[in-house]
TORKOL-4160 file (C-alpha; in steps of 0.2 Angstrom, whole numbers, padded with zeros to 4 digits, m for minus):
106
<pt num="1" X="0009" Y="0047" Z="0071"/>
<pt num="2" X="0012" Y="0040" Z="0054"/>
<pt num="3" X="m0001" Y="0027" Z="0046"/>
<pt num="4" X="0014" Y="0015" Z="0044"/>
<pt num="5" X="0017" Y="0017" Z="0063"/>
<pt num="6" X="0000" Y="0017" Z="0068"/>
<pt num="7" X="m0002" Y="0001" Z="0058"/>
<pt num="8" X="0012" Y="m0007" Z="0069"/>
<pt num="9" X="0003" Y="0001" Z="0083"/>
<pt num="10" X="m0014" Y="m0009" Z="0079"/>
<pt num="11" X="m0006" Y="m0025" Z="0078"/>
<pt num="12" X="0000" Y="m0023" Z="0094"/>
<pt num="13" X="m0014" Y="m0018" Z="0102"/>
<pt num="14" X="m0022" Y="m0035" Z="0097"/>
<pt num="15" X="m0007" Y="m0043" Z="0103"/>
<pt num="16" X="m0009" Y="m0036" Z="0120"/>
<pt num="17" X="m0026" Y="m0041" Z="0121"/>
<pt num="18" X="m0023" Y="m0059" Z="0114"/>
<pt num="19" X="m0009" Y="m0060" Z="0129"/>
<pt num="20" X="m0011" Y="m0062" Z="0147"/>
<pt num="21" X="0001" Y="m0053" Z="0161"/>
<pt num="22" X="0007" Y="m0038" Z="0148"/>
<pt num="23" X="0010" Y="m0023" Z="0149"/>
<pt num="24" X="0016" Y="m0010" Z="0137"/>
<pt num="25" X="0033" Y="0001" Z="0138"/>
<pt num="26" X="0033" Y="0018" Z="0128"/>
<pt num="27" X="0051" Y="0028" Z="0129"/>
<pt num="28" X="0052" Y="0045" Z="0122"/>
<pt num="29" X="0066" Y="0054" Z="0118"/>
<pt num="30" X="0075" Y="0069" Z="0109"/>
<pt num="31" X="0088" Y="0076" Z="0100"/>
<pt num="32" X="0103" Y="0085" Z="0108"/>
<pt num="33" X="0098" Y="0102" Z="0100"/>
<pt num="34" X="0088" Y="0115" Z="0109"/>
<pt num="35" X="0088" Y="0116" Z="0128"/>
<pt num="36" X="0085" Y="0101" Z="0142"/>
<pt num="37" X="0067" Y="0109" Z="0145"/>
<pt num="38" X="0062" Y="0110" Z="0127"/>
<pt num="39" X="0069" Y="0094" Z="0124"/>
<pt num="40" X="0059" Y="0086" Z="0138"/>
<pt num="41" X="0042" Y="0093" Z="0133"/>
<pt num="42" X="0047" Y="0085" Z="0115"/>
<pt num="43" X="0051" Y="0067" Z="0120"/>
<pt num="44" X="0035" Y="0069" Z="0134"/>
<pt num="45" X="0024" Y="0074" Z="0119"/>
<pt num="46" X="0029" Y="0059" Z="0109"/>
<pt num="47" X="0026" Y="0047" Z="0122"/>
<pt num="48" X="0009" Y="0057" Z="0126"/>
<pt num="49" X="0005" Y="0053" Z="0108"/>
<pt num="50" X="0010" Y="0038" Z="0107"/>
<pt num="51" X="0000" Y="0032" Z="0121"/>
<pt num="52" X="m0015" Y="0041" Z="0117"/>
<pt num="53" X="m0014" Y="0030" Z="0101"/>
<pt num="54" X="m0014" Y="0013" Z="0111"/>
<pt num="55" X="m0028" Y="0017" Z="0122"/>
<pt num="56" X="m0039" Y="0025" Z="0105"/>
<pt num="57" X="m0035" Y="0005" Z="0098"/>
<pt num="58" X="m0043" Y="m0002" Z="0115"/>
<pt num="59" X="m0026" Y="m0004" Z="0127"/>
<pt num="60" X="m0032" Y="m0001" Z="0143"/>
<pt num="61" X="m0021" Y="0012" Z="0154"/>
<pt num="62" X="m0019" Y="m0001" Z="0167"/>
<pt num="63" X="m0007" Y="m0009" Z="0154"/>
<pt num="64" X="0002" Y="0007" Z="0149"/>
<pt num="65" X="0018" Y="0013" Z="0158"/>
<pt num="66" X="0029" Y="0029" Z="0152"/>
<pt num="67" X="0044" Y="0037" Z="0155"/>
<pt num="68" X="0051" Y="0051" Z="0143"/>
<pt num="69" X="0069" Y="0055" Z="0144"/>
<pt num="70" X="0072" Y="0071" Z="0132"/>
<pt num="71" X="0090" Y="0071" Z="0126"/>
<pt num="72" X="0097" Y="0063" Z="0139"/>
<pt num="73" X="0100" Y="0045" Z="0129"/>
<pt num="74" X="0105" Y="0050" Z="0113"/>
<pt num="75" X="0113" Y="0035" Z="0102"/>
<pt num="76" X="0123" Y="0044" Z="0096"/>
<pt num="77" X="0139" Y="0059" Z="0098"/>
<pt num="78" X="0135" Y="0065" Z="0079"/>
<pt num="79" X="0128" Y="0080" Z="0076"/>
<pt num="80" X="0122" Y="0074" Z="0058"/>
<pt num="81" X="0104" Y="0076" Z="0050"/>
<pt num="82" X="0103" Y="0055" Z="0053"/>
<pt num="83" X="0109" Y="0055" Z="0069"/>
<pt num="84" X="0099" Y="0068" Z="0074"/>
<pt num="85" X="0083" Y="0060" Z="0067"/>
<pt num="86" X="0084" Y="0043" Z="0077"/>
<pt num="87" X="0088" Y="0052" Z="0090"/>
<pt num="88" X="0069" Y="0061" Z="0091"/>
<pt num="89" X="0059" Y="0043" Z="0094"/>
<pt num="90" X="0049" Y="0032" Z="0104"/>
<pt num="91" X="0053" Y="0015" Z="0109"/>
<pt num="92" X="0039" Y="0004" Z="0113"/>
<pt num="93" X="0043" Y="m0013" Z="0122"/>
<pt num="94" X="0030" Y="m0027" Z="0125"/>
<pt num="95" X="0034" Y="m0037" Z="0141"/>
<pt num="96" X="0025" Y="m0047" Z="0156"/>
<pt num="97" X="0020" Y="m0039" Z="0173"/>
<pt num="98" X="0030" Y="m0053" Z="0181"/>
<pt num="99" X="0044" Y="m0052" Z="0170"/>
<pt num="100" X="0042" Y="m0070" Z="0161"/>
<pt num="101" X="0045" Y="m0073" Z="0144"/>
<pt num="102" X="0030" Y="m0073" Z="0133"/>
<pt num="103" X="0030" Y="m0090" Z="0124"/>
<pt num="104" X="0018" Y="m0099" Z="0110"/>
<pt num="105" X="0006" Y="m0112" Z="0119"/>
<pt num="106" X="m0003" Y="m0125" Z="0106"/>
């Protein structure tokens, strides 16, 4: 993971702490090129990453969930070199476990 991405990483893992009811959504997923299997274990290795990561900067697993798609939710029909590189990614969504929205209290 990229220091850039591991700094966003940080600061959500002290937002996650700060917050009450929240749990932590890692997507991975992969380009179209290579086979479904190969693609699979790419996308499940990002997301294995990814999540590693979060639990190193103090997330607890209780607050981690996963799913990794390999290529089967490409953005794109492209074969370009751009394309193809936000295609290999990993989405991470901050949400409530019952589903309200996270507001500002003073």
């Amino acid at each position: 993971i990229e220091q850039h991405y591991m700094d966003a990483l940080e600061e959500l893992a002290l937002t996650v702490n700060d917050i009450e009811n929240s749990i932590v959504m890692v997507y991975g997923y992969a380009d179209a090129r290579g086979t479904s299997a190969d693609n699979q274990r790419l996308s499940e290795g990002r997301v294995d990453a990814v999540v590693s990561a979060l639990m190193a900067l103090g997330i607890s697993p209780d607050f981690i969930q996963s799913s990794a798609f390999g290529e089967s939710r490409t953005l794109g029909k492209s074969d370009n070199l751009e394309t193809l590189f936000f295609d290999r990614r990993v989405n991470v969504v901050l949400r409530s476990t019952n589903n309200e929205l996270f507001t500002l209290s003073e």
